[in-house]
PDBQT receptor file of N, H, CA, C and O in Angstrom, charges set to zero:
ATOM      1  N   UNK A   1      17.742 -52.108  53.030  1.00  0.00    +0.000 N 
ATOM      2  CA  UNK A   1      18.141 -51.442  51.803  1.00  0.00    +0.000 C 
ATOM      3  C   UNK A   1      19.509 -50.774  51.953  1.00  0.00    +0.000 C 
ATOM      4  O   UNK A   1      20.049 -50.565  50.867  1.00  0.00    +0.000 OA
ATOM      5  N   UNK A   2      20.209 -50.385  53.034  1.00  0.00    +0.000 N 
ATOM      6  H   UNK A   2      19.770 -50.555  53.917  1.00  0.00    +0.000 HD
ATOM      7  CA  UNK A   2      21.282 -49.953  53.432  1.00  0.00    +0.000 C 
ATOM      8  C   UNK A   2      22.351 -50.620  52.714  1.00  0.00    +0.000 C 
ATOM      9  O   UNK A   2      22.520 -51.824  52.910  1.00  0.00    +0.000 OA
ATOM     10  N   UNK A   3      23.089 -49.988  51.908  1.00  0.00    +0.000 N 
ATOM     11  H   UNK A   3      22.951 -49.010  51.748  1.00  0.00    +0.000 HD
ATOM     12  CA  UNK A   3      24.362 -50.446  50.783  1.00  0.00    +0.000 C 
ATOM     13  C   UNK A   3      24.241 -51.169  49.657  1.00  0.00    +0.000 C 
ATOM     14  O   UNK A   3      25.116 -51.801  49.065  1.00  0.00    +0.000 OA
ATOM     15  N   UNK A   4      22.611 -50.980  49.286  1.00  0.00    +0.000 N 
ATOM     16  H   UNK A   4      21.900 -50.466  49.767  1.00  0.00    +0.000 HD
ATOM     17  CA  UNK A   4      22.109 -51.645  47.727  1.00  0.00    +0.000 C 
ATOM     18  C   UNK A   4      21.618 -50.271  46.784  1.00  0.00    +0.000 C 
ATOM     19  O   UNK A   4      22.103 -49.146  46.906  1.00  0.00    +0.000 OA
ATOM     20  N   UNK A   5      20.846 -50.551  46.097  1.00  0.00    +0.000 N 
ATOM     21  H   UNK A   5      20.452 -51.465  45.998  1.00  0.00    +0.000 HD
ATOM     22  CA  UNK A   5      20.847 -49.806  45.154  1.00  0.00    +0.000 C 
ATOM     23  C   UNK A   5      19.537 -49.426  45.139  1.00  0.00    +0.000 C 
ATOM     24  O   UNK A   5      18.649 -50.278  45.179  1.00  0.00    +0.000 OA
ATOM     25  N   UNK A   6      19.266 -48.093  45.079  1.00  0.00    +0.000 N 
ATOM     26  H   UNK A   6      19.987 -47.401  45.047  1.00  0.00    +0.000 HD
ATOM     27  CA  UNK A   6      17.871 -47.759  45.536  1.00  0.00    +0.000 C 
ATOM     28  C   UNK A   6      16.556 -48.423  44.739  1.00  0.00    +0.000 C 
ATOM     29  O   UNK A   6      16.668 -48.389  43.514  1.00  0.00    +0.000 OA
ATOM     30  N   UNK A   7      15.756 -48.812  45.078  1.00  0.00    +0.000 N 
ATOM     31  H   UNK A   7      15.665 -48.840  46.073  1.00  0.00    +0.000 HD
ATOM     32  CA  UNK A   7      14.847 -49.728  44.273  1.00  0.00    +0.000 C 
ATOM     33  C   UNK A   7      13.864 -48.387  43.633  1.00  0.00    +0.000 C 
ATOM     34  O   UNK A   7      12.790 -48.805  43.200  1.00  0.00    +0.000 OA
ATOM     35  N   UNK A   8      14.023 -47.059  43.516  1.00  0.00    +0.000 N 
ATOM     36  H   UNK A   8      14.896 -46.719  43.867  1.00  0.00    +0.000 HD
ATOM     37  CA  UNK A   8      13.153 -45.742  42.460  1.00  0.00    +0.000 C 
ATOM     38  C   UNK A   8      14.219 -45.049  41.954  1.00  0.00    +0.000 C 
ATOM     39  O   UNK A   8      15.154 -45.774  42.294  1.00  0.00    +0.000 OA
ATOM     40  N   UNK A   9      14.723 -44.070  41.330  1.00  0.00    +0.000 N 
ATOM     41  H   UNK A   9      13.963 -43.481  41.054  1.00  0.00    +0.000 HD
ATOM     42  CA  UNK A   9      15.061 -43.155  40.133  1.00  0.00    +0.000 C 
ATOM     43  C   UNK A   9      15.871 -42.580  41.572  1.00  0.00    +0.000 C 
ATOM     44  O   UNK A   9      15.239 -42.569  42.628  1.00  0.00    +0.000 OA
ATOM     45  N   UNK A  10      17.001 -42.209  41.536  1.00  0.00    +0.000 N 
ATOM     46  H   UNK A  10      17.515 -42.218  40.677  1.00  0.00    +0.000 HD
ATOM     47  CA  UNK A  10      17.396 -41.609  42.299  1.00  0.00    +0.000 C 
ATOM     48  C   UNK A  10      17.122 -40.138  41.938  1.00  0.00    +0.000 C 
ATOM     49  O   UNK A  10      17.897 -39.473  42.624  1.00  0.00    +0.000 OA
ATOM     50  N   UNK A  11      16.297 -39.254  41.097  1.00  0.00    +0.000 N 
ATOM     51  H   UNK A  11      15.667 -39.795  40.539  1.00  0.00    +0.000 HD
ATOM     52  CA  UNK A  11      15.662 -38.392  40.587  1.00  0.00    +0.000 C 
ATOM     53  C   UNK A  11      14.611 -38.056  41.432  1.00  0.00    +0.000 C 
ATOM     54  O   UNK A  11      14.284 -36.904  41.718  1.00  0.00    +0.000 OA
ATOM     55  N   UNK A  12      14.001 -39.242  41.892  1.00  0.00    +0.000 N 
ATOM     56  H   UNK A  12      14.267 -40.178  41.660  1.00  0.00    +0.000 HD
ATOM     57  CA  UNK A  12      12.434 -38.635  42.622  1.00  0.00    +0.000 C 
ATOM     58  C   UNK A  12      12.883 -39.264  43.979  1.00  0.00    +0.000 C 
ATOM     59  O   UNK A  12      12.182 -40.205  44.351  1.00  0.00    +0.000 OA
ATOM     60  N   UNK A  13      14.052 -38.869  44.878  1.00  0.00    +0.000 N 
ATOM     61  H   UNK A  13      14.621 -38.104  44.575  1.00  0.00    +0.000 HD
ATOM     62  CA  UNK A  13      14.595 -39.035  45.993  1.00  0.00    +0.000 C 
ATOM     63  C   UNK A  13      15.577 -37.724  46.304  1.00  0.00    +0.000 C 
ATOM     64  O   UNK A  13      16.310 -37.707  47.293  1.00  0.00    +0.000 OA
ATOM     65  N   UNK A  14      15.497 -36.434  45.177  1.00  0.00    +0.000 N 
ATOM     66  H   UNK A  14      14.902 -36.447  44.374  1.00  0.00    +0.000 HD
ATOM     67  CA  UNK A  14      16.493 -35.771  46.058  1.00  0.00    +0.000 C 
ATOM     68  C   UNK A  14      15.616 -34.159  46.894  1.00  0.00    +0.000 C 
ATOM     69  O   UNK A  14      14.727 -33.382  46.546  1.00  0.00    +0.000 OA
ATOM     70  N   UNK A  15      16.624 -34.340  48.264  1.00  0.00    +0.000 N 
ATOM     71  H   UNK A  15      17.347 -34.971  48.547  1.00  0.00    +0.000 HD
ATOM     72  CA  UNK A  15      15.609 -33.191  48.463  1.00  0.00    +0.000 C 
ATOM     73  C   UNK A  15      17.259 -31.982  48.655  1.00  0.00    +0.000 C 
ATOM     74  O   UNK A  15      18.426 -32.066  48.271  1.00  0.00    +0.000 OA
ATOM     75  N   UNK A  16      16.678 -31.248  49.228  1.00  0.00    +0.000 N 
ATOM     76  H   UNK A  16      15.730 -31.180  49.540  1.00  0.00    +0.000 HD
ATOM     77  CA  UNK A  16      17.393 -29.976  49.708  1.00  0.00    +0.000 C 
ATOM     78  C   UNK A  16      17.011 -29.440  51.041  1.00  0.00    +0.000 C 
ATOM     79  O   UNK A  16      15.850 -29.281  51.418  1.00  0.00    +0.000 OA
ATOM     80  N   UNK A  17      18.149 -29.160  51.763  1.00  0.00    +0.000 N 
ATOM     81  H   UNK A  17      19.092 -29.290  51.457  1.00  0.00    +0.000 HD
ATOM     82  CA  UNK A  17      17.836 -28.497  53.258  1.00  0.00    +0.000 C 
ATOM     83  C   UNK A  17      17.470 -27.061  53.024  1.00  0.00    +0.000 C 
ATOM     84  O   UNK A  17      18.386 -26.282  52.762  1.00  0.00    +0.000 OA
ATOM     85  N   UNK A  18      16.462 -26.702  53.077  1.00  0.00    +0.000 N 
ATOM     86  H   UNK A  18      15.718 -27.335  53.290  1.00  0.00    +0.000 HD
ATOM     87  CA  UNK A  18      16.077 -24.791  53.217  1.00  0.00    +0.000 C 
ATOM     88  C   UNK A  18      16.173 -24.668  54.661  1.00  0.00    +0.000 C 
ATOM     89  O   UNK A  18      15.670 -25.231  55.633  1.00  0.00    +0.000 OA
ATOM     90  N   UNK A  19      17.189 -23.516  54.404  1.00  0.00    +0.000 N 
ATOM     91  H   UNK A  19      17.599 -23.059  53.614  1.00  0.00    +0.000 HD
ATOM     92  CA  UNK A  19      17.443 -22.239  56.089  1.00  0.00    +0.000 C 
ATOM     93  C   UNK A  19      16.426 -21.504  55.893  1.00  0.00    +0.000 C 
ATOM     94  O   UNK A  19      15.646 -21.734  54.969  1.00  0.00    +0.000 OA
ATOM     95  N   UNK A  20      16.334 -20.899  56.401  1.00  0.00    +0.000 N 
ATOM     96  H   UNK A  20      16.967 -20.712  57.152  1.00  0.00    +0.000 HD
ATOM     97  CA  UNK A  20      15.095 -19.791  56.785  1.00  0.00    +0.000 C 
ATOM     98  C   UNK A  20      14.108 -19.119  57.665  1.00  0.00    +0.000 C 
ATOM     99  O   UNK A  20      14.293 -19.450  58.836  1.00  0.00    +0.000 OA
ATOM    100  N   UNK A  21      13.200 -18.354  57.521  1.00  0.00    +0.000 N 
ATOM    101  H   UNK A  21      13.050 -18.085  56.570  1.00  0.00    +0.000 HD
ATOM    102  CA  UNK A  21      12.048 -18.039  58.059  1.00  0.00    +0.000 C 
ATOM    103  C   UNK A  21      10.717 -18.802  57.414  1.00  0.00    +0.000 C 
ATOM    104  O   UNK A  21      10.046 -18.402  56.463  1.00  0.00    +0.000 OA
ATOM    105  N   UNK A  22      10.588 -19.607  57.935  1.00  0.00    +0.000 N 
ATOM    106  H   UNK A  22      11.133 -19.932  58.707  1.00  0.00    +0.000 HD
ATOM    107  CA  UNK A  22       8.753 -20.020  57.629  1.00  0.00    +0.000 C 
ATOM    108  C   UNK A  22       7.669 -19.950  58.238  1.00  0.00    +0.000 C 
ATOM    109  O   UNK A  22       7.423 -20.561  59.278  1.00  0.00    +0.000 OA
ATOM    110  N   UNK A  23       6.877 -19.164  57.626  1.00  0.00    +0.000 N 
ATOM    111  H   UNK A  23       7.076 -18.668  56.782  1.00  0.00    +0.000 HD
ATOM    112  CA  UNK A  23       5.431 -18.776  58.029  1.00  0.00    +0.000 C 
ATOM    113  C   UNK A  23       4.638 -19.787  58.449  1.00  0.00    +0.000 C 
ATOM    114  O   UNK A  23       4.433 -20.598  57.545  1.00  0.00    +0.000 OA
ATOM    115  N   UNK A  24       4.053 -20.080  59.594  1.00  0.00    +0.000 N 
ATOM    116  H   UNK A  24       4.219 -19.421  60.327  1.00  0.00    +0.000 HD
ATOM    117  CA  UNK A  24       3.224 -21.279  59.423  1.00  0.00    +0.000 C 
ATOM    118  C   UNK A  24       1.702 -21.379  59.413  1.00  0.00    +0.000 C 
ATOM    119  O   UNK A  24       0.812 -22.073  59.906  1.00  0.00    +0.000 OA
ATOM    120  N   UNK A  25       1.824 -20.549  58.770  1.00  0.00    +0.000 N 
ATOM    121  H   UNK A  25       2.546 -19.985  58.371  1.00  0.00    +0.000 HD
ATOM    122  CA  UNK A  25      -0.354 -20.097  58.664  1.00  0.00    +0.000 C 
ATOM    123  C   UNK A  25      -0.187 -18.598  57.928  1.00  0.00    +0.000 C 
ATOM    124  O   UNK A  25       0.584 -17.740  58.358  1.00  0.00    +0.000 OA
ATOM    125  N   UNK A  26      -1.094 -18.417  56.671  1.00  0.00    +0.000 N 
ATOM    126  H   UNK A  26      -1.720 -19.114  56.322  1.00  0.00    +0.000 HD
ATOM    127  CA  UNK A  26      -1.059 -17.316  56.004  1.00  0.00    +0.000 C 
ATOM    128  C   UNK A  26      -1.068 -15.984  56.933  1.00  0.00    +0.000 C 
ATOM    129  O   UNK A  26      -0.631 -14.991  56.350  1.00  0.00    +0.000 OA
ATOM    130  N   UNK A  27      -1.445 -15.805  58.143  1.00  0.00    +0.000 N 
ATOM    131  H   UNK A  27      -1.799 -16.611  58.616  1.00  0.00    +0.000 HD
ATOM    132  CA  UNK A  27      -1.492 -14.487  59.029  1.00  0.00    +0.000 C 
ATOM    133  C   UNK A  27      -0.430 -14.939  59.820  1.00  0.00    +0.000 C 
ATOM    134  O   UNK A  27      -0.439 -14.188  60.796  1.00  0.00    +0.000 OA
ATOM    135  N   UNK A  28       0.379 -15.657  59.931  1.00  0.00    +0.000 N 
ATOM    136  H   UNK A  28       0.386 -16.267  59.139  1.00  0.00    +0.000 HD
ATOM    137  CA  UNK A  28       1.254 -15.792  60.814  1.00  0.00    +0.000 C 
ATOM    138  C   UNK A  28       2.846 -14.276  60.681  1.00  0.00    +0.000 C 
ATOM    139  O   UNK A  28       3.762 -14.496  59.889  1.00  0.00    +0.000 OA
ATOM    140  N   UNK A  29       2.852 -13.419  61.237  1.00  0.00    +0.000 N 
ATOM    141  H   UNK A  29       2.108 -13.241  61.880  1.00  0.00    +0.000 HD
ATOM    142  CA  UNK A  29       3.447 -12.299  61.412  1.00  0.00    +0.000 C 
ATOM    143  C   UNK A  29       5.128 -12.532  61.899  1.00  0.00    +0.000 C 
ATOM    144  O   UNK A  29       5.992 -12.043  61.171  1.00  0.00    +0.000 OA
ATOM    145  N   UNK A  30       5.469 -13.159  62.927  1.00  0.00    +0.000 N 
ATOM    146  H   UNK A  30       4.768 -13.556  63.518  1.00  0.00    +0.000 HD
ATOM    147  CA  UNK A  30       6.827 -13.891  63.208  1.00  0.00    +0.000 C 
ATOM    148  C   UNK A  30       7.353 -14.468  62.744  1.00  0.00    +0.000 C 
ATOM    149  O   UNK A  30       8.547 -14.337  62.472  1.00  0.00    +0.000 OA
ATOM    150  N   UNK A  31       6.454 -15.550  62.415  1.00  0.00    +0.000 N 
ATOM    151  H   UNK A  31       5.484 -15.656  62.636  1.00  0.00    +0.000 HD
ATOM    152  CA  UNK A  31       7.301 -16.869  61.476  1.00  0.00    +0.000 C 
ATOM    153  C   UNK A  31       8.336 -17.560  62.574  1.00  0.00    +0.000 C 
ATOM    154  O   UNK A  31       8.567 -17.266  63.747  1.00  0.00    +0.000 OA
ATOM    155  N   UNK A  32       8.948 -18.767  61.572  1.00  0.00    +0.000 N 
ATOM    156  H   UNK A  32       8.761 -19.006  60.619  1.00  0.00    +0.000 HD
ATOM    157  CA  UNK A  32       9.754 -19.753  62.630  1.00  0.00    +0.000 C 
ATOM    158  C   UNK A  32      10.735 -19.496  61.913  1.00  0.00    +0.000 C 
ATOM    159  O   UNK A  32      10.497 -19.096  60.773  1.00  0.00    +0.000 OA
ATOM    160  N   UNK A  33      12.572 -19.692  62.489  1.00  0.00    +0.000 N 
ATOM    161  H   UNK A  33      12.765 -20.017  63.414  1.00  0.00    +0.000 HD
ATOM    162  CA  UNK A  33      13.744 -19.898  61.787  1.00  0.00    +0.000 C 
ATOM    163  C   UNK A  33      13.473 -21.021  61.827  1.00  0.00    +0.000 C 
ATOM    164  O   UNK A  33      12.912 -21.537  62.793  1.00  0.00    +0.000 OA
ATOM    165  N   UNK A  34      13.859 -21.707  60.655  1.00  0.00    +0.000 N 
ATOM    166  H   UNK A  34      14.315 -21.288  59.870  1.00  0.00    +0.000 HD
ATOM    167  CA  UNK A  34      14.434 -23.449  61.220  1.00  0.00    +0.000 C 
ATOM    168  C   UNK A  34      15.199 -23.940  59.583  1.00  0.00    +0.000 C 
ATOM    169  O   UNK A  34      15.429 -23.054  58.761  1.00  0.00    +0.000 OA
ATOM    170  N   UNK A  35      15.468 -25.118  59.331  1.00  0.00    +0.000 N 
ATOM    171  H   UNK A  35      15.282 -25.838  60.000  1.00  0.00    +0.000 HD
ATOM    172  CA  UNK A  35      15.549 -25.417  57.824  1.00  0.00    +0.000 C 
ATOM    173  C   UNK A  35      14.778 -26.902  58.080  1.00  0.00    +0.000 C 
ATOM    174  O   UNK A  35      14.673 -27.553  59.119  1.00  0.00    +0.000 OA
ATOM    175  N   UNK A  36      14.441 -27.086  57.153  1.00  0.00    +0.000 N 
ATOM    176  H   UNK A  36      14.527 -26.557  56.309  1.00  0.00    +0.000 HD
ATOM    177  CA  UNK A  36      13.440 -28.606  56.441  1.00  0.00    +0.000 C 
ATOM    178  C   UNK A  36      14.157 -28.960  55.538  1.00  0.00    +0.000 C 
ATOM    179  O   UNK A  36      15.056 -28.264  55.066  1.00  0.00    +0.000 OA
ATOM    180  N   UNK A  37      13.790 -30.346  55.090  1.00  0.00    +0.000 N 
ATOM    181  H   UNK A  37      13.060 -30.911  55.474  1.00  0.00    +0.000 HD
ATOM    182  CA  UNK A  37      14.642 -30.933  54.186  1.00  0.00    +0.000 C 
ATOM    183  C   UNK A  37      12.778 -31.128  53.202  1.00  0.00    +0.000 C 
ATOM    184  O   UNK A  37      11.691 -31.611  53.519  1.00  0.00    +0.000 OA
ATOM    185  N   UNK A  38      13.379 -30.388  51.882  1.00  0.00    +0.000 N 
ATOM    186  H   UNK A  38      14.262 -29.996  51.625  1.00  0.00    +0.000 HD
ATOM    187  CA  UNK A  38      12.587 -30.455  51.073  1.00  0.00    +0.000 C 
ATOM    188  C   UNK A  38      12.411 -31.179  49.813  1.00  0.00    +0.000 C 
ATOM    189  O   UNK A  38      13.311 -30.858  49.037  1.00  0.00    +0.000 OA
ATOM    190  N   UNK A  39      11.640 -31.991  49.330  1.00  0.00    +0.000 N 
ATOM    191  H   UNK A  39      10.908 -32.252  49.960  1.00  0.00    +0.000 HD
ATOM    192  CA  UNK A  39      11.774 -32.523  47.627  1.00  0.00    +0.000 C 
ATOM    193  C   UNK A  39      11.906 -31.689  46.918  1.00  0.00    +0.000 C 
ATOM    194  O   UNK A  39      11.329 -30.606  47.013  1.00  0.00    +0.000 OA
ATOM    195  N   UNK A  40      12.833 -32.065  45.895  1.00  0.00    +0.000 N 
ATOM    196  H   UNK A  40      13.301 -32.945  45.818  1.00  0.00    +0.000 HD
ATOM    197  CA  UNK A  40      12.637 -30.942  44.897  1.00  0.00    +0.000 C 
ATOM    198  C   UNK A  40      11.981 -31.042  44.199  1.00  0.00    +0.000 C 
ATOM    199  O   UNK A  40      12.156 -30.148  43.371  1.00  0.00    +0.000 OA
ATOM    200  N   UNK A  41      10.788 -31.984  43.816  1.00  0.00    +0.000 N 
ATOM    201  H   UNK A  41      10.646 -32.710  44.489  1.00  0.00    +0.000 HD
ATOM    202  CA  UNK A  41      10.159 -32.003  42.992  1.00  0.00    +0.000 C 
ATOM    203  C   UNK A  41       8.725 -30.854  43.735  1.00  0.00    +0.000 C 
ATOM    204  O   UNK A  41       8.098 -30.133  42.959  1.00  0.00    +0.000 OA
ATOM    205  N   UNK A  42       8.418 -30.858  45.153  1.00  0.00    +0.000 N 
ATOM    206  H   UNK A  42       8.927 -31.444  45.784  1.00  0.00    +0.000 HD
ATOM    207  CA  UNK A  42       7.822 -29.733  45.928  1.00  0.00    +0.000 C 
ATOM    208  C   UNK A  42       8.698 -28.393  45.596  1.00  0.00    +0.000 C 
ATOM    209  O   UNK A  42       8.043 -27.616  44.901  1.00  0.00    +0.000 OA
ATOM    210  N   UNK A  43      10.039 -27.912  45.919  1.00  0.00    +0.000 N 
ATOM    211  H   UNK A  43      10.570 -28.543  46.483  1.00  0.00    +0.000 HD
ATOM    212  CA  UNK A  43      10.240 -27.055  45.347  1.00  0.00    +0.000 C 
ATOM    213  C   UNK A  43       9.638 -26.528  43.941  1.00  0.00    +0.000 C 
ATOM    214  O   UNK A  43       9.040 -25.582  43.428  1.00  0.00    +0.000 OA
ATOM    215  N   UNK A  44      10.096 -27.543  43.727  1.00  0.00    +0.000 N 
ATOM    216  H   UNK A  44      10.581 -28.311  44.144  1.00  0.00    +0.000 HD
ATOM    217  CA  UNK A  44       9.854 -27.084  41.348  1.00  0.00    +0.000 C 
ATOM    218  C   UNK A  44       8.439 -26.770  41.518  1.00  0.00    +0.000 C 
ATOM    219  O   UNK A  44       8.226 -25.786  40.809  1.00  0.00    +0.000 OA
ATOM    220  N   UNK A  45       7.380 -27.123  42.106  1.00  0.00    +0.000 N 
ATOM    221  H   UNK A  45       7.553 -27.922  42.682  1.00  0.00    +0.000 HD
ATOM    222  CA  UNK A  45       5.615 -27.196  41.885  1.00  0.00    +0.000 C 
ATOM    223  C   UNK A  45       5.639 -25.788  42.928  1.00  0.00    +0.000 C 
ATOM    224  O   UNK A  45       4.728 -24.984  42.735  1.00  0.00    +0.000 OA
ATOM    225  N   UNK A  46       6.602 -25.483  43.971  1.00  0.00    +0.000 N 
ATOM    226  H   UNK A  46       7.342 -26.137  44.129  1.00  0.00    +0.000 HD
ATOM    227  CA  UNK A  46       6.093 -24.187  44.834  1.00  0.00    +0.000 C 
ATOM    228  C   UNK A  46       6.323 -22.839  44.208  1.00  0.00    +0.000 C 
ATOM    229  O   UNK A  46       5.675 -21.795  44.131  1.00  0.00    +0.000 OA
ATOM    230  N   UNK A  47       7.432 -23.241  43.811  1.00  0.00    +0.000 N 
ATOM    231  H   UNK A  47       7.959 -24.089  43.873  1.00  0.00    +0.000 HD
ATOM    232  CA  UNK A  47       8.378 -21.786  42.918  1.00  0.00    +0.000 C 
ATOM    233  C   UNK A  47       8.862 -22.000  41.687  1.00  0.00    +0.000 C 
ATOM    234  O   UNK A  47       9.507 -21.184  41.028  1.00  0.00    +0.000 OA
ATOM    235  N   UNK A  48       8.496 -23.321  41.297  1.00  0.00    +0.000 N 
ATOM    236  H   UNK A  48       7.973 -23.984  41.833  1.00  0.00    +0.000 HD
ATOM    237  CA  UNK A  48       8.716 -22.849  39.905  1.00  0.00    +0.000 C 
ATOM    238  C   UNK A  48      10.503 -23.038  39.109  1.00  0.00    +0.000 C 
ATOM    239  O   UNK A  48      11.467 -22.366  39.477  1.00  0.00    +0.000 OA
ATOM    240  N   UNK A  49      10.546 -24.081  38.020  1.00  0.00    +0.000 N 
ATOM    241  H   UNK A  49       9.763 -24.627  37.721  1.00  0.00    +0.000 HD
ATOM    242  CA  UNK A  49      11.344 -24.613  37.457  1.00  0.00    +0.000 C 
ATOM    243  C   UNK A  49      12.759 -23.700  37.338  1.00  0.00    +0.000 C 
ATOM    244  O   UNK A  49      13.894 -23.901  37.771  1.00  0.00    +0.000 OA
ATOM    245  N   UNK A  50      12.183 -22.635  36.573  1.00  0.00    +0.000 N 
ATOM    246  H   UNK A  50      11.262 -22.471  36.221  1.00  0.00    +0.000 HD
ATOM    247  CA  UNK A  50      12.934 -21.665  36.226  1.00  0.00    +0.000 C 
ATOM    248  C   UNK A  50      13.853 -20.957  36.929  1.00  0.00    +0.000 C 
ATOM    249  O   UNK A  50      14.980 -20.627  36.557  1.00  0.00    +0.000 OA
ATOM    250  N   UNK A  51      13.038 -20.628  38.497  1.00  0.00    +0.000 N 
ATOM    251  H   UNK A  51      12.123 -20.895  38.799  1.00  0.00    +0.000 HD
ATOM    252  CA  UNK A  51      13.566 -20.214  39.931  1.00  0.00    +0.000 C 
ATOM    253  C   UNK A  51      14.663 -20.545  40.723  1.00  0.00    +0.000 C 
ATOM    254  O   UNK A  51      15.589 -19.903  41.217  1.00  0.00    +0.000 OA
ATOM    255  N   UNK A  52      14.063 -22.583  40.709  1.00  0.00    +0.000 N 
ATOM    256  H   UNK A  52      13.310 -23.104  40.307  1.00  0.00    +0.000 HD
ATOM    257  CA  UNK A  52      14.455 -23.374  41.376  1.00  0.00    +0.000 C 
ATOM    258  C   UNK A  52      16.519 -23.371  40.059  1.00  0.00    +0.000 C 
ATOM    259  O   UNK A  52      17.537 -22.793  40.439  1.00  0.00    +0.000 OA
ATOM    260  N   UNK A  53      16.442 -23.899  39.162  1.00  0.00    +0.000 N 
ATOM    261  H   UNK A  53      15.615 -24.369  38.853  1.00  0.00    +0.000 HD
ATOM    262  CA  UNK A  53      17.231 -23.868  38.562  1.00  0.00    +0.000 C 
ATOM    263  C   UNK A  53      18.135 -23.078  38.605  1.00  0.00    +0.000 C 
ATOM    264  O   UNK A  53      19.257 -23.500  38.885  1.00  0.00    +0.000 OA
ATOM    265  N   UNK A  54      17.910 -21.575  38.319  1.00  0.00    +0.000 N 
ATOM    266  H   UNK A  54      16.999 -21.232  38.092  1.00  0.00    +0.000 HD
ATOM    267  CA  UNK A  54      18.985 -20.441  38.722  1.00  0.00    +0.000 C 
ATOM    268  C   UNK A  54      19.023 -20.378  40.255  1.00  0.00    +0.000 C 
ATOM    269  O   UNK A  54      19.952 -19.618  40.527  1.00  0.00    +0.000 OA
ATOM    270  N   UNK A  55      18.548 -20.744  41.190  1.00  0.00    +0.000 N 
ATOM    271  H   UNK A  55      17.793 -21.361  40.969  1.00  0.00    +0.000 HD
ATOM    272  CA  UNK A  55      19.032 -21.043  42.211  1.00  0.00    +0.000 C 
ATOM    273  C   UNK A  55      20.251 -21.893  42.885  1.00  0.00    +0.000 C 
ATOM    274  O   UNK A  55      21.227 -21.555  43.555  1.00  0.00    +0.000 OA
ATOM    275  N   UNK A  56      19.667 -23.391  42.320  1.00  0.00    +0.000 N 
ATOM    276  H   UNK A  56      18.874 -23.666  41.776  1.00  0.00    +0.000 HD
ATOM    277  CA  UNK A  56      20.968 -24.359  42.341  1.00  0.00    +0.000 C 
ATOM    278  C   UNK A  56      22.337 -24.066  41.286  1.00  0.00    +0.000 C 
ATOM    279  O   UNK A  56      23.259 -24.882  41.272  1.00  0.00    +0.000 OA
ATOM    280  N   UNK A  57      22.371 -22.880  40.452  1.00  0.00    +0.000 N 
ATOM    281  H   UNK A  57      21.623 -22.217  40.463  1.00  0.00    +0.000 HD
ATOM    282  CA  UNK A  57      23.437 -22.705  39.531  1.00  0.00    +0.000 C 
ATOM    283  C   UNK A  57      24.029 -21.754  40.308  1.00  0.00    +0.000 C 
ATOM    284  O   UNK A  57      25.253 -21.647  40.380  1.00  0.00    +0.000 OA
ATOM    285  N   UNK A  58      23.074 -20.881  41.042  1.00  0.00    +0.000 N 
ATOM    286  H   UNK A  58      22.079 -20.968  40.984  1.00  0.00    +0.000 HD
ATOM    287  CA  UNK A  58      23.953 -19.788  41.782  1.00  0.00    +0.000 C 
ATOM    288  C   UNK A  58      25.018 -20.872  43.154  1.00  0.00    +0.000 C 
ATOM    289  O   UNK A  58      26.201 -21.194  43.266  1.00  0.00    +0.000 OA
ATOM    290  N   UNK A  59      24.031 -21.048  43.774  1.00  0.00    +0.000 N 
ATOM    291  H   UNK A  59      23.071 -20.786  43.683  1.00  0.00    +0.000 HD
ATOM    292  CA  UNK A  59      24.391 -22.484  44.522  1.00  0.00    +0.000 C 
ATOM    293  C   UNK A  59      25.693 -23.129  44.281  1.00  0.00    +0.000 C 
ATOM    294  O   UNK A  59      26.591 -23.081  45.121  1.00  0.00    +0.000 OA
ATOM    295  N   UNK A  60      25.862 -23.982  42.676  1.00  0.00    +0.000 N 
ATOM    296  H   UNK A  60      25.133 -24.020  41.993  1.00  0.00    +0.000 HD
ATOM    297  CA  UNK A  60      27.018 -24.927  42.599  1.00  0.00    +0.000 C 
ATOM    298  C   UNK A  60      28.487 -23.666  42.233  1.00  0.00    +0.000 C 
ATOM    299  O   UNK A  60      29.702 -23.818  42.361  1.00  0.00    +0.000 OA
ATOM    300  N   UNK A  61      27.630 -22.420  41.732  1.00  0.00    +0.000 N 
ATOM    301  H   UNK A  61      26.643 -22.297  41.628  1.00  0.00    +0.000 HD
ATOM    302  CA  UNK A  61      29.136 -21.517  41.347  1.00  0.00    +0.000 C 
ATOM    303  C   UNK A  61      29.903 -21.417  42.578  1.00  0.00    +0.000 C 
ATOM    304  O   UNK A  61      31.060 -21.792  42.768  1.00  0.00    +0.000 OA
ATOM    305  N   UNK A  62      29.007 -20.794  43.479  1.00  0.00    +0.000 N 
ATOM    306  H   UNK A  62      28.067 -20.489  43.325  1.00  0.00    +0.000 HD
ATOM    307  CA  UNK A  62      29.542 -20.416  44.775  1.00  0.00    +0.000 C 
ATOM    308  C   UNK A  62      30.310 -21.561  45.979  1.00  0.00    +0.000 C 
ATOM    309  O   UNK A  62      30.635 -21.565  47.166  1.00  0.00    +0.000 OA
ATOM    310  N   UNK A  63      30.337 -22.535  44.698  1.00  0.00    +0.000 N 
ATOM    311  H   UNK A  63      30.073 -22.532  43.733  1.00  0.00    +0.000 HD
ATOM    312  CA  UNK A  63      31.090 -24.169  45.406  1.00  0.00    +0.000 C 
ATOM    313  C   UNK A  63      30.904 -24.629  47.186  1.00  0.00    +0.000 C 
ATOM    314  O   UNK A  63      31.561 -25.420  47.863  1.00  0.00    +0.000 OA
ATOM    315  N   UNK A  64      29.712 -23.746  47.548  1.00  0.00    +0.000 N 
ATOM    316  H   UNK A  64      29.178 -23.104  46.998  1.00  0.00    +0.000 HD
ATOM    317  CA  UNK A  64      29.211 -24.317  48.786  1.00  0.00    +0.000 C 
ATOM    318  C   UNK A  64      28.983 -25.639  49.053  1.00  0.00    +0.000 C 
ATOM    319  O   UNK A  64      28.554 -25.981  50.155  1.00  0.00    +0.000 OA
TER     320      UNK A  64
């Protein structure tokens, strides 16, 4: 597939790298640094449309 044209929606293929601290078990007290590469369609269902959105706007202002 390398230099054709993706055979799904390039819509339900994008993810995002999250930095952070992640918990990995609800009692987990430390947590891990690391970043994951996440779907955004998992984002949008974890936190929520509204969230996710003013996030990536803060995101593209700040021309990172």
């Amino acid at each position: 597939m390398r230099g054709n044209m993706l055979q799904w929606p390039k819509s339900s293929s994008v993810e995002y790298a999250i930095h952070g601290k992640f918990l990995r078990s609800p009692d987990d007290s430390n947590g891990l640094h690391s970043a994951y590469w996440v779907p955004l369609k998992k984002l949008i269902l974890s936190l929520g449309k509204e969230l996710v959105t003013e996030k990536l706007m803060e995101y593209e202002e700040d021309g990172v």
